[in-house]
C-alpha positions in Angstrom: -28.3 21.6 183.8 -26.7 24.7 183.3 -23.9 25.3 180.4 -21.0 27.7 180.1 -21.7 30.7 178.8 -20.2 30.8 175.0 -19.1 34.3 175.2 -16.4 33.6 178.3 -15.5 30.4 177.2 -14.2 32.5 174.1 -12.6 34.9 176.2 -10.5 32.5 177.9 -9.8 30.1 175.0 -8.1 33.8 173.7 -6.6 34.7 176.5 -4.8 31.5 176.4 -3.9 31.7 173.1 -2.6 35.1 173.3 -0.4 33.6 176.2 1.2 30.9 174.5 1.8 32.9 171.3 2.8 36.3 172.7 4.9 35.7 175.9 8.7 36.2 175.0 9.9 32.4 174.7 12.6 33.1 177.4 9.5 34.2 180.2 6.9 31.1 178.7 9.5 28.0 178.6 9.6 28.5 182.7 6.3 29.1 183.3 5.5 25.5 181.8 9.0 23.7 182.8 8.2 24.5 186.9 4.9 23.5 187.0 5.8 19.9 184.8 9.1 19.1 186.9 7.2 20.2 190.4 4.3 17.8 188.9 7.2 14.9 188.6 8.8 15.3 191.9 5.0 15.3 193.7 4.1 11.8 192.0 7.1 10.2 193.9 5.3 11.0 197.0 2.7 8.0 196.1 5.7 6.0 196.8 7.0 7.3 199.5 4.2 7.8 201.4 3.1 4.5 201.1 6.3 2.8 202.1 6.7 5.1 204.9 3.4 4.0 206.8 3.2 0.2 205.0 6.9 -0.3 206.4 5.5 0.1 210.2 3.3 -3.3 210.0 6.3 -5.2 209.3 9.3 -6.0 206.6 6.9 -8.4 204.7 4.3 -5.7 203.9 7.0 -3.3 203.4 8.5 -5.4 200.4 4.9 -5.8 198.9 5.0 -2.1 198.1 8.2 -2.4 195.8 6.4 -5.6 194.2 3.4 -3.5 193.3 5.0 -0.4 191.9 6.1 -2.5 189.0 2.3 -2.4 188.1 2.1 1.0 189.5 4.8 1.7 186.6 3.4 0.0 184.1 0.0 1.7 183.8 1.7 4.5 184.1 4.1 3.4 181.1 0.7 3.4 179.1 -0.8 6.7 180.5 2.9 8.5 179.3 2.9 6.7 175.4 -0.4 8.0 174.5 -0.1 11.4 176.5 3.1 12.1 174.9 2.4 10.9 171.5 -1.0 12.6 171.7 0.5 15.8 173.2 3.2 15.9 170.7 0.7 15.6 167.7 -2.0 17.9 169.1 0.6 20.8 170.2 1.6 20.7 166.2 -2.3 20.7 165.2 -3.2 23.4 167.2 -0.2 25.4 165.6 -1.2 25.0 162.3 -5.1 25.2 162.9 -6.0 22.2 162.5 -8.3 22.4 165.9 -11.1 19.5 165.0 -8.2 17.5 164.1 -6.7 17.7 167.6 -9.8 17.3 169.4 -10.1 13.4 167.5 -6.2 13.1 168.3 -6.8 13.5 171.9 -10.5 11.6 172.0 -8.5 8.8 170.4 -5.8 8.7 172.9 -7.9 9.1 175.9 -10.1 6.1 175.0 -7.9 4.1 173.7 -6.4 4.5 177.3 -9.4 3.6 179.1 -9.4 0.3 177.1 -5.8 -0.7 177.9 -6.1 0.4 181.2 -9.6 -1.9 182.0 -7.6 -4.6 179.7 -4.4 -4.6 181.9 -6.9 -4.1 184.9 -8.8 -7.6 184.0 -5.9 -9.9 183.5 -4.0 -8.5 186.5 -7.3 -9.5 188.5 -7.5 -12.7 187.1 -4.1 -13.8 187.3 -3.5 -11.8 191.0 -1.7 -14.7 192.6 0.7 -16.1 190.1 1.7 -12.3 188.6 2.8 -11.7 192.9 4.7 -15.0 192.7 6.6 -13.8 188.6 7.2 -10.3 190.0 8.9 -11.9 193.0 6.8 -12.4 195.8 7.8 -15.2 198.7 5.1 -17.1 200.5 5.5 -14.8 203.5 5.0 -11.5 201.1 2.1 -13.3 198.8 -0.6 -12.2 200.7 0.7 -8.5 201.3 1.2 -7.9 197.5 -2.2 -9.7 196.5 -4.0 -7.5 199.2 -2.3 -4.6 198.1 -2.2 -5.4 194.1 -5.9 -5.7 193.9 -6.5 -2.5 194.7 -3.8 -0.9 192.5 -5.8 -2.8 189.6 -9.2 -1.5 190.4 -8.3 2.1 190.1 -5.4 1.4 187.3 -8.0 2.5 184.2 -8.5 5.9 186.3 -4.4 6.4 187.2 -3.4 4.9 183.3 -6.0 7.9 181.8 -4.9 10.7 183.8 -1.5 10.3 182.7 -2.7 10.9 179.4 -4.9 14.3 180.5 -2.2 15.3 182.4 0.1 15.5 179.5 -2.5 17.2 177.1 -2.8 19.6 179.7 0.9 20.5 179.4 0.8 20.6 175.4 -1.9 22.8 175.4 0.2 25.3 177.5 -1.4 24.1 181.2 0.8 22.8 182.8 -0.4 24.8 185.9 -3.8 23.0 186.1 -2.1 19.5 185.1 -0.1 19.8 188.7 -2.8 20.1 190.7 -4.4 16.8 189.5 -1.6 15.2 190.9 -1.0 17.6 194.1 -4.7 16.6 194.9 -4.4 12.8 194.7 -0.6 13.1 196.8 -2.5 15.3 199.5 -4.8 13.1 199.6 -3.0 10.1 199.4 -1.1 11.1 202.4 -3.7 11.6 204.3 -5.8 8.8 204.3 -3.0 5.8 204.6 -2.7 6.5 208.2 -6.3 6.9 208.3 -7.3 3.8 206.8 -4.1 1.7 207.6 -4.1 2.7 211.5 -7.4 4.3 212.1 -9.6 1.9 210.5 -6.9 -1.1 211.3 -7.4 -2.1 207.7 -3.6 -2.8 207.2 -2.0 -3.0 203.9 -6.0 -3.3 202.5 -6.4 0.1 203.9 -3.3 1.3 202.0 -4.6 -0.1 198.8 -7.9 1.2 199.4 -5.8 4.8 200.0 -3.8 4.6 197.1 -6.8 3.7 194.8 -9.4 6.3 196.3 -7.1 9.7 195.7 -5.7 8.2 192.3 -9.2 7.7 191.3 -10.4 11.4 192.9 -7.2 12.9 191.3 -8.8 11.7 187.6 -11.6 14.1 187.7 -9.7 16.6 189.4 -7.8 17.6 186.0 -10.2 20.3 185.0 -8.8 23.6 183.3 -10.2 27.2 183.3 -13.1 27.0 180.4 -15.0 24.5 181.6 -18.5 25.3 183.2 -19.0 25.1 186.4 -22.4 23.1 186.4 -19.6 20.2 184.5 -19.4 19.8 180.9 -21.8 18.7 178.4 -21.7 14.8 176.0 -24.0 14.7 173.3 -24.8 11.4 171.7 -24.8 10.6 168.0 -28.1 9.4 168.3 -31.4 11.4 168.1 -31.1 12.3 171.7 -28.5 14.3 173.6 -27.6 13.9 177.3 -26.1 15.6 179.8 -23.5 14.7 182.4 -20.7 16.0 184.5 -17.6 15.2 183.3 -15.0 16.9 185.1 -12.1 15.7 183.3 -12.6 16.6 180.2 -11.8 20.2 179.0 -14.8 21.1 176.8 -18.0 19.1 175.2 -17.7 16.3 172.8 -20.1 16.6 169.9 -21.2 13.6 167.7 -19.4 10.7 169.4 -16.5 10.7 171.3 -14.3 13.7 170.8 -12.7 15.9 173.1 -12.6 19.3 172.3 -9.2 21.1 172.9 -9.3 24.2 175.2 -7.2 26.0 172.4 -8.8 28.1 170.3 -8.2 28.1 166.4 -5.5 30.2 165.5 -6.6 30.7 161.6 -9.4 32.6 163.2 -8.7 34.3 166.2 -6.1 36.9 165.5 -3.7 37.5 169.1 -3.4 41.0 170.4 -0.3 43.1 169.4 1.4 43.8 172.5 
C-alpha cells in the first residue's frame, strides 16, 4: 500500500502553520467562524429533512421523529464534551509545542468516544421499547419510534465520534474540511429518505436506514489535506505492523493508539516572515 510522501506532508503541515500564525487575526477569525457556523446551520437539516418526508406517512410517524432526536441529541451531547474539551486542550499544546502531547489528547478523546458511543448504543438497543414509552411515546407512536430509534442506535458510535473529529478539525485551524463532513452526510441524507422511504416503500425503516447510512458515510468523510491518498497508515505495538485505510483520522498512529495532529511543531519549524 502506498504512503504519503514525507516531504509534502511537511510542506503542508507548514503551510498550515504559517496560516494560522501569520494571517492578521482580523482576516483568520472569519475564515474559521463561517465555515463553523455554516457547519451548525447544515446539521439542522438532519432534522428537517427527516420530518419533512417522515411527516407524509402520517402524524404518528411524524411525532416519532421529535422522540428520537432526544437520542439524536444526546450522542451528540457526548461527541461535543470530548471534542471541545479535546480541542480546547490540543489548540493550547500545539501553541506551546507540545505536539506528541496533543496527538495522546486527541487519541484519548476519540476513543474514549467510540466507547461511550457503543455503550449508549447497547443499552438503547436493549432497552428499545421502554426508553420510546420514558421519552414519551403512545401506543399508536411506539412502533414508529422503535423502528426509527434502532437505527439511530446502530450508527450513534459513528455520529457520537465525528462530533469529536469535527471539533479537532476546527482547533487545528480546519474548519473548512470539518464542514464538509457534515455537508456530505446532509446531502446525502436528503437524498436517500425519499429514496428509501418512498422508492423502496421502506417507511419510517427507510428513514432510519437514511439517517444512519450518510451519518455513518459522513464519519470517514472528515479527512484533511495531509493525508495520503492510498489512506493512512496504523501500526501495532506488537512485533508486526499493519496497514489500513483509515480515512478519518488525520495522520498515522505509531505504537498504540495515538492520533497524530496535522499541525506541525512550532519549536522546530520556524513560519515565514511575510
Amino acid at each position: 500500500m502506498a504512503v504519503s510522501d514525507p516531504r509534502k506532508r511537511s510542506a503542508a503541515e507548514q503551510a498550515q502553520y504559517d496560516k494560522l500564525v501569520g494571517t492578521p487575526i482580523p482576516k483568520l477569525i472569519p475564515r474559521l467562524a463561517v465555515p463553523t457556523v455554516l457547519s451548525m446551520m447544515i446539521t439542522m437539516l438532519y432534522n428537517l429533512a427527516d420530518s419533512f418526508f417522515v411527516g407524509k406517512l402520517g402524524t404518528s410517524a411524524s411525532a416519532s421523529v421529535g422522540i428520537v432526536m432526544s437520542i439524536l441529541a444526546t450522542f451528540q451531547a457526548f461527541g461535543f464534551l470530548f471534542g471541545h474539551g479535546a480541542g480546547a486542550v490540543v489548540s493550547r499544546q500545539l501553541g506551546r509545542g507540545e505536539k506528541e502531547e496533543a496527538n495522546k489528547t486527541v487519541s484519548t478523546s476519540f476513543f474514549f468516544t467510540l466507547v461511550i458511543g457503543f455503550l449508549l448504543s447497547a443499552v438503547g438497543l436493549l432497552t428499545l421499547h421502554p426508553l420510546m414509552r420514558l421519552l414519551g411515546s403512545t401506543e399508536t407512536i411506539l412502533p414508529y419510534s422503535v423502528e426509527y430509534a434502532r437505527w439511530i442506535f446502530l450508527s450513534g458510535t459513528f455520529f457520537c465520534s465525528s462530533c469529536v473529529l469535527n471539533n479537532v478539525l476546527r482547533y487545528e485551524g480546519r474548519a473548512f474540511y470539518a464542514m464538509i463532513g457534515l455537508v456530505s452526510g446532509s446531502v446525502l441524507n436528503i437524498f436517500l429518505d425519499p429514496l428509501f422511504i418512498f422508492g423502496f416503500h421502506l417507511g419510517i425503516r427507510g428513514a432510519g436506514m437514511a439517517t444512519a447510512l450518510s451519518q455513518t458515510i459522513s464519519f470517514p468523510a472528515i479527512s484533511p489535506p495531509g493525508t495520503s491518498n492510498s489512506g493512512n497508515r496504523i501500526r501495532s505495538s506488537g512485533s508486526c505492523e499493519t496497514e489500513c485505510r483509515v480515512w478519518s483520522v488525520s495522520s498515522s498512529v505509531c505504537s498504540g493508539p495515538r492520533f497524530s495532529t496535522s499541525v506541525p511543531d512550532p519549536m522546530a519549524m520556524q513560519p515565514s516572515r511575510p
